[in-house]
C-alpha positions as CSV (number, residue, x, y, z in Angstrom):
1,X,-35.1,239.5,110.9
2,X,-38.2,241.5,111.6
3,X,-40.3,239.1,109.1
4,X,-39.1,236.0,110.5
5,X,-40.0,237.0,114.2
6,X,-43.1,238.1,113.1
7,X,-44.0,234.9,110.9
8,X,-42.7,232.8,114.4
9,X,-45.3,234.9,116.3
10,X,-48.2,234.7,113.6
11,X,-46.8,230.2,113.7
12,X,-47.5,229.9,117.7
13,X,-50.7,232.0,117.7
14,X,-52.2,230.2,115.1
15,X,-51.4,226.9,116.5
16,X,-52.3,228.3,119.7
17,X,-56.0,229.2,118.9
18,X,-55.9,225.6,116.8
19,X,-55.1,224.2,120.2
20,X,-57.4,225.6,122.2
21,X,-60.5,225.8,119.5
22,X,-59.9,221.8,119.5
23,X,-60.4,221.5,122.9
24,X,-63.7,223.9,123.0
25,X,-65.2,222.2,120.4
26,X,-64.7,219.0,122.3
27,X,-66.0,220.5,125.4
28,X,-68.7,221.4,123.9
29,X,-69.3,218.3,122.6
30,X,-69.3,216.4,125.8
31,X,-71.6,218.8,127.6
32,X,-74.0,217.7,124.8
33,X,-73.1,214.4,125.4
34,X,-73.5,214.9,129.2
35,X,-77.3,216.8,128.8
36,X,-78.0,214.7,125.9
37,X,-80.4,211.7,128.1
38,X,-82.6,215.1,129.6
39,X,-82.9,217.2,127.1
40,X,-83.9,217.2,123.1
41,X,-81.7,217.2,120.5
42,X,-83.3,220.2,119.1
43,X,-83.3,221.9,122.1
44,X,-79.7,221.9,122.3
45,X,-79.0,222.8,118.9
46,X,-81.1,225.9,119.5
47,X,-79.0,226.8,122.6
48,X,-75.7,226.3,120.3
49,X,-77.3,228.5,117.9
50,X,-78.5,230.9,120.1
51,X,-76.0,231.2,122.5
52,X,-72.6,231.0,120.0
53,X,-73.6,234.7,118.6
54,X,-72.4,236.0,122.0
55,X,-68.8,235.2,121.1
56,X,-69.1,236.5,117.1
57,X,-71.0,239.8,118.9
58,X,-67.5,240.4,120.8
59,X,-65.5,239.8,117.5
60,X,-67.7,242.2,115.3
61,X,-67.2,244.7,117.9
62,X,-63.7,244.2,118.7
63,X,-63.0,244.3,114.6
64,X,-65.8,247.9,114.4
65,X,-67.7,245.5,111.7
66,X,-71.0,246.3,113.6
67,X,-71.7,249.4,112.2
68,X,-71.6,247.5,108.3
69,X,-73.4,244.4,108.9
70,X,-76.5,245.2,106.7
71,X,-74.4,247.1,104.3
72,X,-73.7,245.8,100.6
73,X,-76.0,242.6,100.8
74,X,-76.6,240.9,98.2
75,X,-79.5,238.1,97.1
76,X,-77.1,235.7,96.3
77,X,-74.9,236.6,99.5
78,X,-77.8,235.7,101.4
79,X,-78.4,232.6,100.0
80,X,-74.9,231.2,99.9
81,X,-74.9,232.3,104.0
82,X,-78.9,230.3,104.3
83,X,-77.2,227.0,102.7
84,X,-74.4,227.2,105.2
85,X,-76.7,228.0,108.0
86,X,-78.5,225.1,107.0
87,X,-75.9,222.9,106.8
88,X,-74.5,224.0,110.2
89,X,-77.9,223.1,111.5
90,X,-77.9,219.8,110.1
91,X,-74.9,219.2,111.0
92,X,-75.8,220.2,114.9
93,X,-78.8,217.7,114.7
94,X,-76.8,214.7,113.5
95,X,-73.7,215.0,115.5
96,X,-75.7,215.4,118.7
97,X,-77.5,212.3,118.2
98,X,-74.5,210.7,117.0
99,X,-72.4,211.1,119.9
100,X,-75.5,210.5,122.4
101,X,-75.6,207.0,120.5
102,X,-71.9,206.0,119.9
103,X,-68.9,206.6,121.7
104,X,-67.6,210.4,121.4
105,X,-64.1,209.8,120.4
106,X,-65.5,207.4,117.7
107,X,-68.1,209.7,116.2
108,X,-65.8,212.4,116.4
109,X,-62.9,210.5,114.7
110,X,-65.6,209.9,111.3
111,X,-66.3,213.4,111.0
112,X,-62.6,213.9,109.6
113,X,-64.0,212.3,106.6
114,X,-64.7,215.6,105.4
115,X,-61.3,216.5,103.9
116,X,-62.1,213.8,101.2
117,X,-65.6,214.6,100.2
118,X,-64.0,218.2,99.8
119,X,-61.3,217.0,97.8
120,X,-64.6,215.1,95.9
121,X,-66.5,218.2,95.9
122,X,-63.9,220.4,94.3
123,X,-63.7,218.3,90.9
124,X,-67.2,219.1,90.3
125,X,-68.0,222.3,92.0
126,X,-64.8,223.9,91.3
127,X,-63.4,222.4,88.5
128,X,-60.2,221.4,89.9
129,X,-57.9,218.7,89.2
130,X,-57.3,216.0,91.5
131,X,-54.0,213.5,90.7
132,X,-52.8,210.0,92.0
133,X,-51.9,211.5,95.8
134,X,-55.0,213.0,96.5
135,X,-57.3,210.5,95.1
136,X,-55.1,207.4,96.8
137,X,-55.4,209.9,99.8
138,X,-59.1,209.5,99.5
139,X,-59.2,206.2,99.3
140,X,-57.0,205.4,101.8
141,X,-59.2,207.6,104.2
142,X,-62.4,206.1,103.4
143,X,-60.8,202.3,104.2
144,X,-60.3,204.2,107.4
145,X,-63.9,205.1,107.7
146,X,-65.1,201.8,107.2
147,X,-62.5,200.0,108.9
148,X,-63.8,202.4,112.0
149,X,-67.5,201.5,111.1
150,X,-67.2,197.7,111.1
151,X,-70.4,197.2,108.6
152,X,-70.0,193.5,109.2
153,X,-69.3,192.9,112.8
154,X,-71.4,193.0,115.8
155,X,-70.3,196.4,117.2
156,X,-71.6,198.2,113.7
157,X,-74.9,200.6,114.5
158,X,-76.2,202.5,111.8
159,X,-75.7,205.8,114.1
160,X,-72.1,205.7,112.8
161,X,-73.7,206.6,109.3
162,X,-74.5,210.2,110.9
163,X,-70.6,211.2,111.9
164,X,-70.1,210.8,107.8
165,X,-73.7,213.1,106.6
166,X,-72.0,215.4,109.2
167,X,-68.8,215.3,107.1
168,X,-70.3,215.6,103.8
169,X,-72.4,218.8,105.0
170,X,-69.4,220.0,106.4
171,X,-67.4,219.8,102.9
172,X,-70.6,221.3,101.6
173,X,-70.5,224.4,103.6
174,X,-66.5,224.7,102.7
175,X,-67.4,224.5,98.7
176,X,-69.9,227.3,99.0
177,X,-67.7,229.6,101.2
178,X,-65.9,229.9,97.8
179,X,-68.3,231.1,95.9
180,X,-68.7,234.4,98.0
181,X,-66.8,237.2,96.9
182,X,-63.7,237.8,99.3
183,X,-64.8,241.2,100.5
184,X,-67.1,239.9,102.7
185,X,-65.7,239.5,105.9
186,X,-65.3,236.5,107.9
187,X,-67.5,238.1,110.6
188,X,-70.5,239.2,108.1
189,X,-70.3,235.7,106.7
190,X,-70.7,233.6,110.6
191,X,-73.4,236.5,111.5
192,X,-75.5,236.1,108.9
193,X,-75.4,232.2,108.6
194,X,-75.6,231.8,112.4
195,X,-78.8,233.4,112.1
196,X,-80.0,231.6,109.6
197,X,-79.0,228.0,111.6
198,X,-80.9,230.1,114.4
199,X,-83.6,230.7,112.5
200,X,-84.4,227.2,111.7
201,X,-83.7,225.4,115.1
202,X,-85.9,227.8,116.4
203,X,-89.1,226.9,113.5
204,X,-87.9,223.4,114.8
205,X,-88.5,223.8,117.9
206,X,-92.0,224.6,117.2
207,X,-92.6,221.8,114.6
208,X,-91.6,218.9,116.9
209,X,-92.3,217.4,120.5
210,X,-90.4,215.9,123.2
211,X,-88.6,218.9,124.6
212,X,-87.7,219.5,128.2
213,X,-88.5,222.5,130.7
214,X,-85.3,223.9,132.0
215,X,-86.5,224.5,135.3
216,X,-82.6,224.8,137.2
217,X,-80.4,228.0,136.5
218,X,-77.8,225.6,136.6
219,X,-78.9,223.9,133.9
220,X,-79.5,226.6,131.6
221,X,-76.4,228.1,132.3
222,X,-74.5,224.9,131.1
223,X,-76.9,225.2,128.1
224,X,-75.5,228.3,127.0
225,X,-72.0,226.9,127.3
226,X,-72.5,224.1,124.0
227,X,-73.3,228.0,121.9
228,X,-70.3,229.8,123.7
229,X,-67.8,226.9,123.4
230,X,-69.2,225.8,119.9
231,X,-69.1,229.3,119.1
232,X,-66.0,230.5,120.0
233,X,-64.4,227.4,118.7
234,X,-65.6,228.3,115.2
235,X,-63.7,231.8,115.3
236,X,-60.5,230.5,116.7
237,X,-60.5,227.7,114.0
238,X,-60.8,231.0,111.2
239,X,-58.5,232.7,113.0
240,X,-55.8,230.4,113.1
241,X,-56.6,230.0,109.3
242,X,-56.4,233.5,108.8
243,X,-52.7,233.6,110.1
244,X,-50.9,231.5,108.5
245,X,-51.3,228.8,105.3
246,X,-53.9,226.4,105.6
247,X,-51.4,223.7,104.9
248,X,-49.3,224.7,107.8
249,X,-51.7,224.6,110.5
250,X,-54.5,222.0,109.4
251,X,-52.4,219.1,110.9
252,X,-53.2,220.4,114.1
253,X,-57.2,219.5,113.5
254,X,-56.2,215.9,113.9
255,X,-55.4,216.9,117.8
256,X,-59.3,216.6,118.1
257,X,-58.9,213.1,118.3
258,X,-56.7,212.2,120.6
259,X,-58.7,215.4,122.8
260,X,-61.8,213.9,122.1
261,X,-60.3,210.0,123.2
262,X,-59.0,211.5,126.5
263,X,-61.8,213.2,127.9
264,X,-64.4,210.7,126.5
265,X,-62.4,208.3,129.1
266,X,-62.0,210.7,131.7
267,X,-65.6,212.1,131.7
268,X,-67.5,208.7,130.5
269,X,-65.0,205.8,130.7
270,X,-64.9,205.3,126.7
271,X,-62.0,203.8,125.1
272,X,-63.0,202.1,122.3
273,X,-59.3,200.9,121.2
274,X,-61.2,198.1,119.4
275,X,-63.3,200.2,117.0
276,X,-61.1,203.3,116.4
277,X,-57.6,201.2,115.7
278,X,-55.9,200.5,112.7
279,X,-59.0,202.7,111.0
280,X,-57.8,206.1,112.4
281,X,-54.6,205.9,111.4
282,X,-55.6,205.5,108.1
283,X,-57.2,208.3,108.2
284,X,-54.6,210.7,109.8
285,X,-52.7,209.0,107.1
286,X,-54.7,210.0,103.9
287,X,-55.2,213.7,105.4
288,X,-51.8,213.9,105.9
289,X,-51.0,213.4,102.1
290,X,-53.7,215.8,101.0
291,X,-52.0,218.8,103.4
292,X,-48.5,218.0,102.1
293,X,-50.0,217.5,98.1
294,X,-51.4,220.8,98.8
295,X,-48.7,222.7,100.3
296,X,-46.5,221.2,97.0
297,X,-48.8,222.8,94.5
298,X,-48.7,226.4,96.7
299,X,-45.2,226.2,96.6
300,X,-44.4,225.0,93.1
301,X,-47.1,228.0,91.7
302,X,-44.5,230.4,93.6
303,X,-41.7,229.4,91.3
């Protein structure tokens, strides 16, 4: 009785930070959206960057992982956490321009492709075995993405090319989280790849021109929200993961779109019916099949 209360309490708080990280990381995104006509590109990237390490700060604190930080690195630790910076960087960049350029919910709804190049990913990175489900999953997905991109009608822009690069870095950054050994915490880990996207917005900022003065304390503060929403999206979305199976909770992702739809209309008056449907459920679809294919092969390694 004791392990099923606690397992119901572990179910709602997990789905509760799900809940909540989706709607961050859509805030976040439409503040970007909302600054994106005054202000750079890179200039926002370096205040996601900068301003998301308040939030892991708190965590490393609350979890007494402060003290240990520079304790037990490793070359190859380092490394692994300067490709995922990078990617996270890249994948700041291209989003941002992406949703400045397309509709939010649209560019948003593309970036889901990143469950298939995972499932892509894995086969060669991590030599695992991928049968009928998952790869009709993938292909199901990807007539999803194109049916979303409309390559040969009138509404297709090439900007719709960056939601996917963000996917693929995305899936990137997933297949080299598994090559670092498991005692390394989740909070070493964000620190020390935020600081390396950090890092490199910052050296971009230097190497590149068209940035704005933020001459209003409004504006900066609102700035500083994209790094604190971004930011503490990020650690809800491991949390929740932390809690419970993956397989149980990663349905709850796909809430991001219908979030993103909503408050794209509300804030900006998108609703691009046209270009999303049938293509999104296609992809819902095909991500669908991977979570239950995976939960299957969890449960049948128990037996």
């Amino acid at each position: 009785m004791i392990n099923f209360l606690s397992n119901q309490k572990n179910t709602f708080l997990a789905i509760t930070a799900m809940v909540i990280g989706v709607i961050f990381i859509d805030i976040h995104g439409l503040i970007v959206k909302f600054l994106g006509g005054e202000y750079s590109t890179i200039q926002l990237a370096l205040f996601r960057n900068t301003f998301a390490i308040i939030p892991l700060i708190l965590l490393l604190i609350y979890n007494k992982e402060s003290s240990s930080l520079f304790n037990n690195l490793t070359k190859k630790f380092i490394l692994f956490c300067i490709i995922r910076g990078s990617c996270f960087l890249l994948i700041n960049v291209l989003y941002y321009i992406a949703i400045n350029n397309m509709e939010f919910a649209t560019a948003s709804t593309l970036t889901f492709s990143s469950t298939f190049f995972i499932v892509i990913l894995s086969i060669f990175f991590l030599s695992d075995k991928v049968g009928i489900y998952r790869w009709s999953a993938v292909i199901i997905g990807f007539i999803g993405v194109v049916m979303i991109m409309k390559p040969n009608s009138s509404i297709f822009s090439y900007y719709s090319i960056l939601p996917i690069l963000v996917a693929f870095l995305w899936a990137v950054q997933v297949i080299v989280l598994k090559f670092i050994p498991n005692n390394y915490s989740t909070g070493k880990i964000q620190f020390y790849s935020l600081s390396s996207s950090f890092l490199g917005s910052l050296l971009l900022i230097f190497f590149t021109t068209g940035h704005t003065n933020i001459e209003s304390q409004g504006d900066f503060f609102i700035l500083s929200l994209i790094g604190i929403f971004g930011g503490t999206a990020a650690i809800l979305f491991i949390y929740s993961y932390r809690l419970i199976a993956a397989s149980k909770i990663a349905v709850f992702e796909y809430l991001a779109i219908p979030s993103s739809f909503i408050l794209a209309w509300i804030f900006f008056g998108e609703a691009p019916f046209d270009q999303l449907f049938p293509g999104v459920l296609l992809i819902v679809f095909a991500g669908l099949i991977i979570i239950w294919r995976d939960k299957n092969k969890k449960a049948n390694k128990k037996i």
